[in-house]
N, C-alpha and C positions, 0 to 999 in steps of 0.2 A: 501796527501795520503802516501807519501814517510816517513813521521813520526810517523807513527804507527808502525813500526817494534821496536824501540829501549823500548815502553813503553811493548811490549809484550815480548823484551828480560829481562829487568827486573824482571818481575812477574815470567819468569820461573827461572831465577840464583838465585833472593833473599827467593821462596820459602822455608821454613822449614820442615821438617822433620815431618810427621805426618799429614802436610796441605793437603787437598784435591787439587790436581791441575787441569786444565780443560783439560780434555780427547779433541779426536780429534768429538769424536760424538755431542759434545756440538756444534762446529762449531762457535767458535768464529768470529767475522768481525773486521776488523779495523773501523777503526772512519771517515775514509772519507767515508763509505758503509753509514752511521747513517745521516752524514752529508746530501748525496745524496737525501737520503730517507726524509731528514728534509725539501729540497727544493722541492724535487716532492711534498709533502705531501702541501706546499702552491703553486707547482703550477696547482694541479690536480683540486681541487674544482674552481681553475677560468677557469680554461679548461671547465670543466663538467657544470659550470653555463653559458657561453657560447654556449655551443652544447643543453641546456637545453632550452635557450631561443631561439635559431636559431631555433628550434625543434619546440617549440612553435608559436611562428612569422610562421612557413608556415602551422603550424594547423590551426592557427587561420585564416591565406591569402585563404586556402582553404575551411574553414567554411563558409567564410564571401561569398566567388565566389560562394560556395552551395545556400545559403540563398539567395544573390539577382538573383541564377538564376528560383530560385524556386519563388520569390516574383512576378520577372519579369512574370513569366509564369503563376500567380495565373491574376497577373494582366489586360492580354493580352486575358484568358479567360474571364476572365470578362467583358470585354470590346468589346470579340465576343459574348458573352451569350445577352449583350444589346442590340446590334445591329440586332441579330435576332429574339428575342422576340420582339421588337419595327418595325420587318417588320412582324411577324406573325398577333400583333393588327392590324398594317395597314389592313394585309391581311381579318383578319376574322369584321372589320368593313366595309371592303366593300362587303365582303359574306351574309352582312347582307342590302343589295341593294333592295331597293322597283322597280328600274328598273329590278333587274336580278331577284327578284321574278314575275315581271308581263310577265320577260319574255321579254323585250325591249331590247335587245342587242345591238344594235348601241348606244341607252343613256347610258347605263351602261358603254360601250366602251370610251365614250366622259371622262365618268365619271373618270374611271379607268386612262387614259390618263392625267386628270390634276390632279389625286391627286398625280399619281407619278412624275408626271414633274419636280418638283424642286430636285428630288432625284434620276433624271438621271437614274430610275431605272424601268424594265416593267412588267407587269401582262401577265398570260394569263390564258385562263379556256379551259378545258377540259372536256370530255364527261368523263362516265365511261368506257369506250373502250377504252381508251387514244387520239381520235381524236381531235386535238386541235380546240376550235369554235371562241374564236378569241386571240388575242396575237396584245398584242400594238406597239411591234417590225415591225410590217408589219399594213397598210392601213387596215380598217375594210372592212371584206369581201373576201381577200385573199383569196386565194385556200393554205391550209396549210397541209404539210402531216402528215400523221398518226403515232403512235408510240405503240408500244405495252404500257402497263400499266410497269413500273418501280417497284422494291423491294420495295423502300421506298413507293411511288403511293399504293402498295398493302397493305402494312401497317396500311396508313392512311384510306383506305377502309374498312380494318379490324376492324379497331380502331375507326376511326372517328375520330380521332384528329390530329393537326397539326402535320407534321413530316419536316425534313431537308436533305435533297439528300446530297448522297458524290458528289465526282465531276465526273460528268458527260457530256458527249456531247450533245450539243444541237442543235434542228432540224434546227432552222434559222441558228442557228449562225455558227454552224458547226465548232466551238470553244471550250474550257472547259466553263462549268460555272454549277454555285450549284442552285437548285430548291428549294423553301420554299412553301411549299403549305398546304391546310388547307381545311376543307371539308367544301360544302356549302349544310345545312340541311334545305328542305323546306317540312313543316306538317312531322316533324320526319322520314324524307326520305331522306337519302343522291342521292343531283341529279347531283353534278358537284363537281372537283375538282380545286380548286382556289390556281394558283400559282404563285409566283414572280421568276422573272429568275435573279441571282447576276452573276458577271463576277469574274474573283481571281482579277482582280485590285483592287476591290472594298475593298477585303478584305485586299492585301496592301497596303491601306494608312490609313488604324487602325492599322495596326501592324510599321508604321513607326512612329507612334507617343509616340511609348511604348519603342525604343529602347533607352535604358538607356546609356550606351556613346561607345567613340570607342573601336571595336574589339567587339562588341557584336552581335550579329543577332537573330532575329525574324521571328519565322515558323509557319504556321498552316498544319494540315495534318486533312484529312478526318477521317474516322471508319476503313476504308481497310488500311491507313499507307500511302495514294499518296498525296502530295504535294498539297497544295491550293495555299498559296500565302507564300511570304519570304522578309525578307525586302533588303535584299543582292541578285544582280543576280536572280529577280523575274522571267523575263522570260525563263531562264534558264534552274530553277527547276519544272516551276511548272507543276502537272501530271506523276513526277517521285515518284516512293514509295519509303519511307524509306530504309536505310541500316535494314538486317534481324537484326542483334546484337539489334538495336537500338530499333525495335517493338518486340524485347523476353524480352528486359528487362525494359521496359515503362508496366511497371504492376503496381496496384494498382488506386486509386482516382489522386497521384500526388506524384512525388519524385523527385530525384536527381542523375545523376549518369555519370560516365566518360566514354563515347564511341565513335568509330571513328564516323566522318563526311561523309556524300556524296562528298565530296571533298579531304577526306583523311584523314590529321590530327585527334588529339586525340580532344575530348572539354570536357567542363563539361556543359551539359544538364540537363536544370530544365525543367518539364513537367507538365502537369493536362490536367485531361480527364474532356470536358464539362459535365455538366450533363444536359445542353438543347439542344445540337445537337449531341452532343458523337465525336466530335473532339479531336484531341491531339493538344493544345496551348504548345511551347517550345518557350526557351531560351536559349541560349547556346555562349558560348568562346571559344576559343583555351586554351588548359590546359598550354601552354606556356606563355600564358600573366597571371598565376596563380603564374606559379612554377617561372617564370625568377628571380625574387627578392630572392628567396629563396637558387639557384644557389651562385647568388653573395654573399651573407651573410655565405655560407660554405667556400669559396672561403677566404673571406676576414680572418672566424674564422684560417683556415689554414696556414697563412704567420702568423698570432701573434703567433700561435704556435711555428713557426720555430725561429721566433726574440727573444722570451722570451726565449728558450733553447740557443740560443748564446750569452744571457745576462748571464745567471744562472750558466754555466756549468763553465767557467773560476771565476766566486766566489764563485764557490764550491771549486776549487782544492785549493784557496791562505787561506778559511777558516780552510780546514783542518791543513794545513802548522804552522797555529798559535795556534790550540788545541792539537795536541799531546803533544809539548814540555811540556808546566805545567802540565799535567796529568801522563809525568813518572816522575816529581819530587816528586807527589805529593803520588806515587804508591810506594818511594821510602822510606818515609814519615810513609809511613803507618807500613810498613815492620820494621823499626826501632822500633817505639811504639810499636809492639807486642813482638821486644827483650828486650823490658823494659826499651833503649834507649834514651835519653833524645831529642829528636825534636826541632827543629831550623825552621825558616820562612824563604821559599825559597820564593824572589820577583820575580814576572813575571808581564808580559803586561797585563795578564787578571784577571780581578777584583775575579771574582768565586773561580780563581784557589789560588789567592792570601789568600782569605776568608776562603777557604778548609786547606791548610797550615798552619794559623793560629789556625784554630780550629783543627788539629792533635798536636799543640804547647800547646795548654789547655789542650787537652786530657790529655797527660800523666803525669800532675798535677791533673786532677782533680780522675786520677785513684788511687793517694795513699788517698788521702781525702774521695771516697768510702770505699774503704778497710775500713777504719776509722768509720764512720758512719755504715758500715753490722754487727759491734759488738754491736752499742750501739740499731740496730734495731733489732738483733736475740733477745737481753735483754727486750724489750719491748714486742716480739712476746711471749715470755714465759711469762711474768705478764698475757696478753690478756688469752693465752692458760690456765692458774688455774684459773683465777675468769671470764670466759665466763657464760651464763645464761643456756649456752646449754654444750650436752657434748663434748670432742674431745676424738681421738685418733690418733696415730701415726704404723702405720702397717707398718713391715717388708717385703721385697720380698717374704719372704717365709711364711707370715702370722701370724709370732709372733708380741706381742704387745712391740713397744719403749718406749712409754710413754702414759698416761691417764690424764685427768683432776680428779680435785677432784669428779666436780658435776657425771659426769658416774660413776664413781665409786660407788658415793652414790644410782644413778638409779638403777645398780645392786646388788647393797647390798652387795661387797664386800670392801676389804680393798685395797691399792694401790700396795700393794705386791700379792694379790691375785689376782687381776686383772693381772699386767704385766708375771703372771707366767701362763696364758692364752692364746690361739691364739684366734683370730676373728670368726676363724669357728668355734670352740668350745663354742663360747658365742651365735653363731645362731641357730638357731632352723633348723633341718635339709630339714623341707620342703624344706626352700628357699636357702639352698647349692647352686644346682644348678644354678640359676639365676644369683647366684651374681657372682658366679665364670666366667661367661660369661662377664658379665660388669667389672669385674674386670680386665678380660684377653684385652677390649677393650679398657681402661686409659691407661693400661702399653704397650701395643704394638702401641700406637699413635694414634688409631682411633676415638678417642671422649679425648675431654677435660678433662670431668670427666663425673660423674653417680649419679644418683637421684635415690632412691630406698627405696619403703616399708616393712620389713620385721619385722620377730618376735625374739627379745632377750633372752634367759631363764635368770631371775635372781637365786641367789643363793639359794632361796627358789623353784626353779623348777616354778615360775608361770612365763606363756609367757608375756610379752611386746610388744608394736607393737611401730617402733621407722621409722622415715624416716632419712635415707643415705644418703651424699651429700662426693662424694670424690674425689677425684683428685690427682694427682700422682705429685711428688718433683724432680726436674730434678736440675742437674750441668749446669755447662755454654755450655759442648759437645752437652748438651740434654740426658743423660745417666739419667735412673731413679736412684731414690735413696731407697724412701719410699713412701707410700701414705701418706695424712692424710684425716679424718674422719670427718667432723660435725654429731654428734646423736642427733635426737629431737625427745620427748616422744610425738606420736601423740593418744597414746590407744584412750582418750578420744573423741577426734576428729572424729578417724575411727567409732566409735560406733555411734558417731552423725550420720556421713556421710552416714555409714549402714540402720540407721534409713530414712535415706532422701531419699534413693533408693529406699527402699519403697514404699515411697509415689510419687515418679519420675513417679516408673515404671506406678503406677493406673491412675499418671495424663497423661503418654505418651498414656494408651489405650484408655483413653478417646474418645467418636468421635464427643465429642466440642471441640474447640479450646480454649484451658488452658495455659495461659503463664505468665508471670510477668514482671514487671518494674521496676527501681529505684525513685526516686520519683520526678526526670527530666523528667520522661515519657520514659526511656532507656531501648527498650525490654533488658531483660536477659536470661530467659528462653524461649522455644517452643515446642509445643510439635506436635504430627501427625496428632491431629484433625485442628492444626493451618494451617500444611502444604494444608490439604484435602480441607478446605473452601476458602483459601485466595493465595495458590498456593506456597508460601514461603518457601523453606528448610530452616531448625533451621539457618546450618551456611552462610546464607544468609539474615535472617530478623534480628537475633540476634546480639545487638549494635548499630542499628536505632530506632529513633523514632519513637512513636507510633502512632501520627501525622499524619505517613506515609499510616497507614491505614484506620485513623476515617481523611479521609483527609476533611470530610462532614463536618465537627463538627469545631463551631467556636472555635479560642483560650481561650476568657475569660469563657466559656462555660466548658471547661476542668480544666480549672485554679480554677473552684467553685465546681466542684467535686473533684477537690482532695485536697481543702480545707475540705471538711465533709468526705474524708476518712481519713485526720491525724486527722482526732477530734475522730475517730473511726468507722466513719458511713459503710455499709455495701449499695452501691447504685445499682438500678437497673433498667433499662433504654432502651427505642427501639432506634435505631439510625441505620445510615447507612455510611457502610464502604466499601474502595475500594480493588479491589481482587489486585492482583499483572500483570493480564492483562488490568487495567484500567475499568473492568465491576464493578458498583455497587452493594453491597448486602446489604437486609436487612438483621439485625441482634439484638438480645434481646442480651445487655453486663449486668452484675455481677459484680463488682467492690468492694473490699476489701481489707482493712491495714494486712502488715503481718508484724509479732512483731518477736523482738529478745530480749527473757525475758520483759523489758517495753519498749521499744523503738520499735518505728515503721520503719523498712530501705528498705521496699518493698510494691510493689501492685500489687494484685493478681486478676488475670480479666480473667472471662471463657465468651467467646463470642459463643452463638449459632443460628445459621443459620433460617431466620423466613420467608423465600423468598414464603416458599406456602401460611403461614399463610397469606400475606398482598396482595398477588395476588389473592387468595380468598376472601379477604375481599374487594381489587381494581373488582375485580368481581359482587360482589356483591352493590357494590355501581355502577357500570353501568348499569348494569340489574334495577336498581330501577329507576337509572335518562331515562333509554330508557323507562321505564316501563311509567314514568308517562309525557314524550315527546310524548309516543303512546297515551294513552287516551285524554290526551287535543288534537291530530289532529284529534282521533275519535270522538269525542264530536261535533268538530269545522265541518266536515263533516255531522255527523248526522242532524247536524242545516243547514247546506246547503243543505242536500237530504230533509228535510222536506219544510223547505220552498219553496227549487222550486217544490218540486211534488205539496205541497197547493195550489200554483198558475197555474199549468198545469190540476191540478184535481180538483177540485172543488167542485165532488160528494164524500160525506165522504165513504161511501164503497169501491167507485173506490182508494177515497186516503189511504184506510187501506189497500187496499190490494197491491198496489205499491210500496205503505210505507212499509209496512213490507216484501216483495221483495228483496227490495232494501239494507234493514235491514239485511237479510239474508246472500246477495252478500258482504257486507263489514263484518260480521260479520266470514263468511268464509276466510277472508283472512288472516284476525286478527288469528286466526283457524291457519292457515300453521304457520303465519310468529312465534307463538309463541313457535311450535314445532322446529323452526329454532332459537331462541334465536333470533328475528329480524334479520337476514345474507340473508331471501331470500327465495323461494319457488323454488321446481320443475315444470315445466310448467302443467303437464301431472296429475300431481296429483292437479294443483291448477284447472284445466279444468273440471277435475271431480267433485272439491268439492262447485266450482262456478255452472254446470248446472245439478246435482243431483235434487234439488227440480221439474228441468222441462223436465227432459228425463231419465228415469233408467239406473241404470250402467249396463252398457255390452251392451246397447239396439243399433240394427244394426243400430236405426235411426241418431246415432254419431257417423262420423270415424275422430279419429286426428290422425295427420302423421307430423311428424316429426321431428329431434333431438332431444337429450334429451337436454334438456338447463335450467337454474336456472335461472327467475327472480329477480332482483335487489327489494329488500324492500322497494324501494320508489315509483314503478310503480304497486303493487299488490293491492291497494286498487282502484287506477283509471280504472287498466286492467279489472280488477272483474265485478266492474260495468258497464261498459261497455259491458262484455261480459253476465251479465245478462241481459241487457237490450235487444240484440243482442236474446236471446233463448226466452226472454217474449215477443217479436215482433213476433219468430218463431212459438212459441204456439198459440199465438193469431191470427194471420193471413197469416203464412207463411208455411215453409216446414212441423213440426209438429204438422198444425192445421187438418194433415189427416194421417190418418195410413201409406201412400205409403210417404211419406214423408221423404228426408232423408236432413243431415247437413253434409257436412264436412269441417271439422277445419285444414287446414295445415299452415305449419311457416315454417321460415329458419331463418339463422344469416345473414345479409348482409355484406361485410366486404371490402368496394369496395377499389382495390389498397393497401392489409395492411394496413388500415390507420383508427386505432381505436377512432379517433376522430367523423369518419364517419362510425362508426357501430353500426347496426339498426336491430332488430326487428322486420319481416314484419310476419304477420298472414291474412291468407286470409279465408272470413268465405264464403263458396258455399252453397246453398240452393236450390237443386232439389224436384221435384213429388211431390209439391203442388199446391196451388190454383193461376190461371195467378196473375201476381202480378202489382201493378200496380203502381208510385209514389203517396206517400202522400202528401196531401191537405195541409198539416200544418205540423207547426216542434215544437215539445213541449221539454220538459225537459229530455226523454229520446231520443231524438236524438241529444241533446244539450252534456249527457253522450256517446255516441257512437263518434259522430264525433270531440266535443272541450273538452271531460272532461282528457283525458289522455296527461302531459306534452310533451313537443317538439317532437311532432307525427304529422301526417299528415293522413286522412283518407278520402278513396271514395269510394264510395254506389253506383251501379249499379243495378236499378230496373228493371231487365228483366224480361222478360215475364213467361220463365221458373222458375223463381228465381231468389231473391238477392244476389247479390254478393258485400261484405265488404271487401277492405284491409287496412288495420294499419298496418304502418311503423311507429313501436317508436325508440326513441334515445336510447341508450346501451351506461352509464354511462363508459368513458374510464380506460384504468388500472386497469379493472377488468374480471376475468374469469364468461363466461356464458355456454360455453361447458361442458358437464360433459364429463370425458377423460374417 
């Protein structure tokens, strides 16, 4: 450290006259600052990769304590969820008791008695007043007391299906224990409630088998948050309720999360809510058997911290001690070679410095040998400067001309004396004064290199030129400008081209096809806004990639043969499909075309436009054909089943004309909707109408239908139809409108039991009043073959009452489909 002063005294005594020296604002450091900074800089990254991984290591020690506490607890439900679905079966196969339907109590009791024996576990049945009638805990016959009906008791009475008690007090036992009960239905009448009484031991030693190793524990808690059973300190806990923190933040199906214990400490708790008894299964730790490792490894990174700084900091100070010294030799060195001095090789211990020394010894050899060489290359820049192909010029600071090449001279048509008795501005056309005086003010004040510029020259005949400028400013060794110089190149012809092509730019950018070009690598160049509108692309985004990129459909040898026949000249045009820039497919009709430069062909020209209605119209129209003639062959195949069984039901050719064509009429109605639906489906209400039209007039009060509006599915309108014609030609013939007082009504609903659209139905119920007593039929022909089996996975019952028949059909409602109109 102490050696940086002698090299910073040098630099200021040997300074020269005119040298810039360093202000105190610069802030110079000494060299043991740089050094320091050279060891922090290798000892920070092993720091920071240390704290990186310690950081890590307890991410990953607390993921890992997340994950098995949440496995543990997925596991633990599962394992209760078994256990009481495997005593519900128990329970609802002995619900299902030919002793407890006869009504034999004591056998049943016998019964109930050994199937649970081996499972240490007892039944007992219940009136619906909650008075227990027997219970295997006590002798058959007991005198047992009463109990009102329980939540969950009231439930299952609601409901009818089995339910699972929190934990409750029980009458014998006069202990905790959970109720599993189940209803017993005899002739569709709930007449007892059948339950198994568990004790929480029972439930601790399924939860002891699930404890994954030490320092872990196993809980079960009720719906309310009270303790069931625990595999630590069971009798303890159990029938205390959770800590509150604990049950506000046990939200969702199942999670994770760190809160105190009933015993204090912090843990990390994995949870899941059954979804067969609605219990909370957890698992849980001390967050100290998570974090402890993670302690120690901060711990341990901290003392290598302190060791490696008492390694470092004493070979920082002996390093600097050996770089100052050859750095003010070499500062000393320097100073001489800019007095023109002759330079000597000062040896030091350090190789660099020695190296540096040496080449300050070359230097100021090879600086007269420059000198020497800048004559013989100013001589060679002047040959370059008269026979260039373009022109030069050489401009003064104040805009007069130094010097010209022949060929400018020759562009403007004057002579070389005429030209240098010229300035620059005077040779430009005054439009573009301005401009260039601005570029020009930014070469010589330092702000750009040089300048690129198109402008107009008058030649000496007064006609304009148009030339591009390329100039840049001539500076000394200070950096002190001197002159500029100039390259001119005649581009008139060019621009006129170029003029020309804007043109034709601008029609193809308005385009609203996508118009763009290639190289004949397939390398967009161009783009224009219809490109952008169809395929999503801005120009300076697609332009430069592959075309590939968007015919990604298109094989390679496929492309490789088209634009074989566009350099032959061909003009190709083609349907294909290409992809947008969000990955969606588009049809598209491409154009493909050679574009020539005089005979050579160096580009291809390809307008792609958008054909997406055309071929979804015509995808259209070829479904509607193939549904078209899907429908006739099942009509066909139907009509040959309607006539054959009516022939064999009917027998009497009148009888069968007129059933026959009945029958005829009902599938020809349906056929009727479903074509005004493009085959999707009928409204219920209108297909009602157009199915019992021929056999009750519309509006006539002898028909009332009621209820929602709903759309049949396309594959149930031809079985429904008939059906329900057969259903109105029973009516006319011998039922409700076989008499003026006569009435029909038609109601339906959606059945939708439990949200579960797998089990959603269809049910229509047909009522038939103020007709003739009605009596069951003698025989079952071919239209009650149509009523009760002709309609798929349906089910239907016919009730011939006296008053009237009464029909319900329940059909299936194909799932993942809408039947409500909203």
């Amino acid at each position: 450290m102490q050696g940086a002063a002698p090299a910073l005294e040098i630099l200021d005594g040997n300074a020269q006259e005119g040298t810039p020296r360093m202000t105190r604002a610069s802030r110079p450091r000494p060299l043991g600052h740089f050094v320091a900074l050279l060891l922090l800089t290798l000892l920070l990254p092993i720091l920071i990769l240390g704290a990186v991984v310690v950081t890590r290591v307890g991410i990953l020690d607390r993921d890992r304590a997340d994950h098995q506490a949440l496995q543990v607890a997925i596991s633990v439900s599962a394992d209760i969820d078994r256990e009481i679905d495997g005593n519900i079966e128990s329970l609802l196969a002995l619900a299902t008791s030919a002793e407890l339907r006869k009504g034999n109590l004591g056998a049943f009791y016998q019964q109930a008695s050994q199937a649970m024996s081996h499972r240490q576990l007892h039944v007992l049945l219940r009136g619906l007043d909650g008075q227990q009638i027997l219970n295997t805990r006590v002798p058959f016959g007991s005198v047992i007391p009463k109990q009102a009906l329980s939540s969950s008791d009231q439930q299952l009475v609601a409901s009818r299906r089995p339910v699972v008690s929190d934990l409750v007090t029980g009458a014998i036992l006069q202990s905790w224990v959970i109720a599993v009960s189940v209803p017993v239905i005899q002739d569709d009448e709930l007449r007892y409630i059948l339950s198994m009484s568990l004790e929480p031991k029972h439930f601790q030693r399924i939860l002891l088998t699930s404890v994954p190793a030490d320092g872990w524990i196993v809980a079960l808690s009720d719906k309310t948050g009270r303790l069931i059973a625990r595999s630590q300190e069971h009798d303890a806990y159990v029938g205390r309720e959770m800590h509150p923190d604990v049950r506000a933040r046990s939200r969702g199906e199942q999670g994770v999360h760190r809160t105190p214990n009933l015993a204090g400490p912090e843990v990390v708790r994995g949870y899941v809510w059954s979804k067969t008894s609605g219990w909370i299964a957890a698992a849980f730790i001390p967050s100290s058997f998570v974090d402890g490792p993670l302690v120690m490894l901060w711990r341990t990174l901290a003392w290598m911290t302190i060791g490696l700084l008492a390694i470092t900091v004493p070979l920082m100070m002996l390093l600097t001690r050996q770089l100052t010294g050859p750095i003010a030799a070499a500062v000393g060195s320097a100073h001489a070679l800019g007095r023109g001095e002759k330079v000597t090789t000062v040896p030091s211990q350090m190789l660099e410095a020695n190296a540096l020394s040496e080449a300050l010894e070359r230097a100021s050899i090879e600086l007269r040998e420059r000198a020497r060489a800048l004559t013989e290359t100013e001589t060679r820049h002047r040959s370059v400067f008269e026979q260039s192909a373009v022109g030069f010029e050489q401009v003064a600071l104040d805009g007069t001309l130094l010097g010209v090449n022949d060929l400018l001279c020759k562009l403007l048509g004057y002579t070389r004396e005429e030209c240098l008795a010229k300035t620059f501005k005077t040779l430009t056309h005054p439009d573009d004064w301005e401009t260039e005086d601005k570029l020009v003010s930014s070469v010589l004040n330092g702000e750009a290199p040089h300048y690129e510029f198109e402008k107009r020259l008058i030649r000496k005949s007064g006609e304009p030129i148009w030339v591009r400028v390329t100039s840049a400013a001539v500076r000394d060794l200070d950096g002190k400008v001197l002159y500029r110089t100039s390259v001119i190149e005649d581009v008139t012809e060019r621009r006129k081209a170029r003029e020309a092509f804007a043109q034709l730019a601008a029609i193809v950018q308005a385009s609203p096809d996508a118009m763009f070009s290639t190289d004949l690598a397939g390398v967009i160049e161009t783009w224009n806004t219809g490109g952008t509108s169809l395929f999503g692309y801005p120009s300076e985004e697609i332009v430069g990639r592959s075309v590939m990129e968007l015919a990604a459909l298109s094989k390679p040898n496929e492309l490789g043969a088209n634009l074989d026949a566009i350099l032959r000249g061909e003009v190709l045009k083609m349907d294909a499909q290409w992809r947008h820039k969000n990955g969606t497919v588009i049809d598209v009709a491409v154009t493909a075309g050679p574009i020539r430069t005089k005979s050579k062909i160096t580009s291809i020209s390809l307008t792609v436009e958008d054909i997406r209605d055309r071929k979804r119209r015509e995808a259209h129209i070829f479904l509607l054909n193939r549904e078209l003639a899907h429908r006739v062959k099942n009509t066909l195949a139907v009509i040959q089943s309607i006539s054959n069984q009516t022939m064999q039901s009917t027998p009497d050719p009148q009888a069968f004309r007129v059933a026959f064509q009945g029958r005829l009429r009902a599938l020809s109605a349906a056929n009727d909707l479903l074509m005004q639906t493009s085959w999707d489906g009928a409204v219920l209400t209108e297909f009602i109408d157009k199915q019992l039209a021929p056999l009750v007039p519309r509006g006539s009060d002898q028909l009332t239908k009621d209820g929602p509006p709903v759309i049949i599915p396309a594959e149930l309108t031809v079985h429904l139809g008939l059906a329900l014609h057969e259903l109105g030609t029973n009516a006319l013939k011998y039922g409700a409108w076989s008499t003026p007082a006569g009435r029909v009504r038609l109601a339906w609903t959606v059945a939708d039991p439990a949200g579960d659209e797998e089990m959603r139905k269809l049910v229509l119920t047909w009522t038939e009043r103020g007709g003739p007593t009605v009596k069951p039929p003698n025989r079952s022909g071919f239209g009650t073959s149509l009523i009760e089996k002709g309609i798929p996975d349906s089910r239907v019952e016919r009730q011939f009452l006296p008053d009237g028949l009464v029909c319900r059909m329940s059909v299936a409602l194909p799932p993942n489909r809408p039947f409500i109109l909203g």
